[in-house]
VEXLO-319637 format. One line per field, with one value per atom (N, C-alpha, C): residue in one letter; x negated, y negated, z negated; residue number from 1; atom name. Coordinates in steps of 0.1 Angstrom, whole numbers, plus 5000, padded with zeros to 4 digits. Last residue first. Example, Ala and Ser with C-alpha at 12.3 -4.5 7.8 and 13.67 -1.06 7.14 Angstrom:
<nodes>
resn	[S/S/S/A/A/A];
px	[4872/4863/4871/4868/4877/4868];
py	[5022/5011/5000/5057/5045/5033];
pz	[4929/4929/4921/4922/4922/4922];
resi	[2/2/2/1/1/1];
name	[N/CA/C/N/CA/C];
</nodes>
This chain:
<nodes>
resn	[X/X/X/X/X/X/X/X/X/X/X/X/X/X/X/X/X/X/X/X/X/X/X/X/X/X/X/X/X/X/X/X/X/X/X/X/X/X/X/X/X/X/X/X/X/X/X/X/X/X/X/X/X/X/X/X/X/X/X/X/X/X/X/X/X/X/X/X/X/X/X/X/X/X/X/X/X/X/X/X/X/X/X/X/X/X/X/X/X/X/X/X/X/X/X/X/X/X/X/X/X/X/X/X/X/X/X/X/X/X/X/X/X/X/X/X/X/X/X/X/X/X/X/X/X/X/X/X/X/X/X/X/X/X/X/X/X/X/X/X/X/X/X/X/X/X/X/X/X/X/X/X/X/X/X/X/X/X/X/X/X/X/X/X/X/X/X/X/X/X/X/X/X/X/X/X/X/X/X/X/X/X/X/X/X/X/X/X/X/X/X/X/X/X/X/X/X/X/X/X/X/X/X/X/X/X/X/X/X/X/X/X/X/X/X/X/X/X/X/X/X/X/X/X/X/X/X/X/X/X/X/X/X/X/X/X/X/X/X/X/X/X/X/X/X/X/X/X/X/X/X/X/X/X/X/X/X/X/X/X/X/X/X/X/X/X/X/X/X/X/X/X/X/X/X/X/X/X/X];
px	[4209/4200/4189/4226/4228/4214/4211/4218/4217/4212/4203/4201/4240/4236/4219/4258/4258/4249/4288/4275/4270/4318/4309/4299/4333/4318/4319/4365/4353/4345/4372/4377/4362/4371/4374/4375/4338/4357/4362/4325/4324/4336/4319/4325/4327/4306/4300/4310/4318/4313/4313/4329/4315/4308/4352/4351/4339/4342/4357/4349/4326/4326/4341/4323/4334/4329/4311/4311/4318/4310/4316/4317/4295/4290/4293/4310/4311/4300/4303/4324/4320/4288/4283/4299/4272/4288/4287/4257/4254/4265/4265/4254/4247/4289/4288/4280/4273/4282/4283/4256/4252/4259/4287/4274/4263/4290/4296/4291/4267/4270/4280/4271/4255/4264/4302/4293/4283/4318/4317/4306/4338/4329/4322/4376/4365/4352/4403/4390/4387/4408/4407/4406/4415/4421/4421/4390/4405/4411/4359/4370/4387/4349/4360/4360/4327/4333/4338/4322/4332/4338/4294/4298/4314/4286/4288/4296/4286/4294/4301/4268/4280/4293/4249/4246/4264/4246/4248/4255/4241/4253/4254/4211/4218/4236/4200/4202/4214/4200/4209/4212/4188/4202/4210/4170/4170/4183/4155/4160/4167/4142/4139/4147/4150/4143/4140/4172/4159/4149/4194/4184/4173/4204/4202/4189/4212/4204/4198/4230/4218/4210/4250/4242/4231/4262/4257/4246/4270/4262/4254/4292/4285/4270/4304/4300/4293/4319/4308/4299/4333/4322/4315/4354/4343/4336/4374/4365/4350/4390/4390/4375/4395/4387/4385/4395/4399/4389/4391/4386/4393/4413/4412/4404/4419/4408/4411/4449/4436/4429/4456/4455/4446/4482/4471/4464/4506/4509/4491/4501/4502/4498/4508/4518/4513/4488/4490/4500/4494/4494/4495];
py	[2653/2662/2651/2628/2632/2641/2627/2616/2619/2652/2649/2637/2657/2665/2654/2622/2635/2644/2611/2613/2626/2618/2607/2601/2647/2639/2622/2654/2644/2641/2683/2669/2668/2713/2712/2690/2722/2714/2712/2750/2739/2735/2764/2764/2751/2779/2766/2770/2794/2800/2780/2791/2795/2793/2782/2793/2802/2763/2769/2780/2732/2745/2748/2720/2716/2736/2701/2708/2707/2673/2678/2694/2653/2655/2667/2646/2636/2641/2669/2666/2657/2673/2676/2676/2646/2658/2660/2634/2649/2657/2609/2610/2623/2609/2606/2614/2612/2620/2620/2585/2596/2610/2567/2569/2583/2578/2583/2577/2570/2581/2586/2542/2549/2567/2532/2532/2540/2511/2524/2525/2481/2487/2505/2491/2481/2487/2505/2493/2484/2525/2511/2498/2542/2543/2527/2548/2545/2537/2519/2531/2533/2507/2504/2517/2491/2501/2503/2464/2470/2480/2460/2461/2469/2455/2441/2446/2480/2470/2456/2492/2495/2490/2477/2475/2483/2488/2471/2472/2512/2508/2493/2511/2511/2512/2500/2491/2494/2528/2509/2499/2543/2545/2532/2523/2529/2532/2521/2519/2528/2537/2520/2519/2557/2560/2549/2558/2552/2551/2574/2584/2571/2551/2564/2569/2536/2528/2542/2556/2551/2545/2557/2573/2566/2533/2536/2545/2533/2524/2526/2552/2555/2550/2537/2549/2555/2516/2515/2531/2534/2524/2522/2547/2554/2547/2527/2530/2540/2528/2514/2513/2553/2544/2531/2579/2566/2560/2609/2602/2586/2636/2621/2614/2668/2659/2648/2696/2685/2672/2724/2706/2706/2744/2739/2725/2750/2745/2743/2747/2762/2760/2725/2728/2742/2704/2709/2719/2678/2693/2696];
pz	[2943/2937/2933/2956/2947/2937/2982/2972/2961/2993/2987/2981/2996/2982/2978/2995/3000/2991/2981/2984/2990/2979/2980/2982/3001/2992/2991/3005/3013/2999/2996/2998/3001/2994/3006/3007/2978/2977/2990/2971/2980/2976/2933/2947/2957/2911/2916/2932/2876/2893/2901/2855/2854/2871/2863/2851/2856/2879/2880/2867/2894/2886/2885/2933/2914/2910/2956/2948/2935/2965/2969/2965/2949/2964/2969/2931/2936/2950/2916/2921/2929/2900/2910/2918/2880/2883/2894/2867/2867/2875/2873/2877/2880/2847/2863/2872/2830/2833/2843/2830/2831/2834/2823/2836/2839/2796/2811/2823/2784/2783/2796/2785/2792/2796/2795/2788/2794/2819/2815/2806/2809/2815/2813/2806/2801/2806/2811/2820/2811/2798/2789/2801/2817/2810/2803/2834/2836/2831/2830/2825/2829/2861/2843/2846/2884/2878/2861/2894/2890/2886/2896/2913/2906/2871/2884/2895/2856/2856/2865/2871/2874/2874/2862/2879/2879/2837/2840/2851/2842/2833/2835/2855/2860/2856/2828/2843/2850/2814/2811/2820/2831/2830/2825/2849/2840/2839/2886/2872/2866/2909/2903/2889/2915/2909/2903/2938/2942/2931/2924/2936/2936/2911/2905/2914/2937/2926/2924/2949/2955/2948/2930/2932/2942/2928/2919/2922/2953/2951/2941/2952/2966/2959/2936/2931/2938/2950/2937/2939/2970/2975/2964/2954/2962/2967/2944/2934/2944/2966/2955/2949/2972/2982/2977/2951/2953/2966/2971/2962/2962/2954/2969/2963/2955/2954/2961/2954/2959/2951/2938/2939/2946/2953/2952/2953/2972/2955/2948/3000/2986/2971/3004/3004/2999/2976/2990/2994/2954/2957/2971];
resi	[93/93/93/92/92/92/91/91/91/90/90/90/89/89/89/88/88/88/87/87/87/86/86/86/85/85/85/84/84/84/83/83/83/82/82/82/81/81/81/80/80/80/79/79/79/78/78/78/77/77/77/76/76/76/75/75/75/74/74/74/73/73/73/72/72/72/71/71/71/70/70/70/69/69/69/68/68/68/67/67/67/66/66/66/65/65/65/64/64/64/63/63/63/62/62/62/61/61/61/60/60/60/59/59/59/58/58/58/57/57/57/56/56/56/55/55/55/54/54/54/53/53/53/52/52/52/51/51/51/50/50/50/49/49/49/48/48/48/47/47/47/46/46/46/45/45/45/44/44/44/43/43/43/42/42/42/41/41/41/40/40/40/39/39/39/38/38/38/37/37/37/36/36/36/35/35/35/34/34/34/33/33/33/32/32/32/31/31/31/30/30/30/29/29/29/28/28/28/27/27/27/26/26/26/25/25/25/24/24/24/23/23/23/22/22/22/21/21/21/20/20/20/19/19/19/18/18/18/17/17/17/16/16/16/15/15/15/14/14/14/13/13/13/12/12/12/11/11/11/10/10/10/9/9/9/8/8/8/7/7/7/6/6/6/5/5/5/4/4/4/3/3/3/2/2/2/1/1/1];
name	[N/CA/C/N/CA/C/N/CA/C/N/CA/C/N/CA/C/N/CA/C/N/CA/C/N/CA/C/N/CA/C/N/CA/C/N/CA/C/N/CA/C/N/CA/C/N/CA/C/N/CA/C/N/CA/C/N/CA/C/N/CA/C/N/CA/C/N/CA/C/N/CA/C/N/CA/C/N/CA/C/N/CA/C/N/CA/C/N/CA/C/N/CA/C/N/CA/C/N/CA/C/N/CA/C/N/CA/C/N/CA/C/N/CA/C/N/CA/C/N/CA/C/N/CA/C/N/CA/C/N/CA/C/N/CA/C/N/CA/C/N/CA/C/N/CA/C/N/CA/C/N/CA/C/N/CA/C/N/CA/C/N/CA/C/N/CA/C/N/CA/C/N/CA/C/N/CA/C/N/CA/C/N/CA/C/N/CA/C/N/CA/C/N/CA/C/N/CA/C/N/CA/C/N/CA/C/N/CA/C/N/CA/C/N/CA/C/N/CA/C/N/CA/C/N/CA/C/N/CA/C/N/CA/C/N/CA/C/N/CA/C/N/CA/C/N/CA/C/N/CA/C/N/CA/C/N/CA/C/N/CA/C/N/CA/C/N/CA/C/N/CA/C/N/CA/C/N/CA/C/N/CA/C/N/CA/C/N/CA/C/N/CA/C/N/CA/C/N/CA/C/N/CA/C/N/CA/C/N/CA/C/N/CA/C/N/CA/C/N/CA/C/N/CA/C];
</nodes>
């Protein structure tokens, strides 16, 4: 929490290199959401909670969340984050 009691965003630095890597596979168009659920697998990405590899379905979640290039929804409305992108938009878009 920031000192106006407001949460912040960090991205893990453990985990923000995969996921850098992931949204580059993704954006280069070369493979498939299954490929690329393998490719997440190699370069270490787990589930929090189970760590066991992430399935299609949350890779794809992933892939749509626009949190990871520095934007977050709030009750309907699309606001900048003040934390560091993982990617950037055209990465991402």
């Amino acid at each position: 929490l920031r000192e106006d009691g407001k949460r912040v965003i960090v991205p893990d630095p453990n985990v923000a290199p995969a996921l850098h890597k992931l949204f580059e596979w993704a954006a280069s168009g070369g493979f498939s959401l299954q490929i690329l659920t393998k490719k997440a697998a190699e370069v270490g990405l787990l589930a929090r909670r189970s760590k066991k590899p992430l399935t299609k379905s949350v890779v794809h979640h992933i892939l749509r969340n626009p949190i990871y290039m520095g934007e977050f929804e709030w009750a309907g409305e699309v606001y900048q984050g003040t934390h560091a992108p993982i990617v950037g938009r055209e990465t991402w878009d």
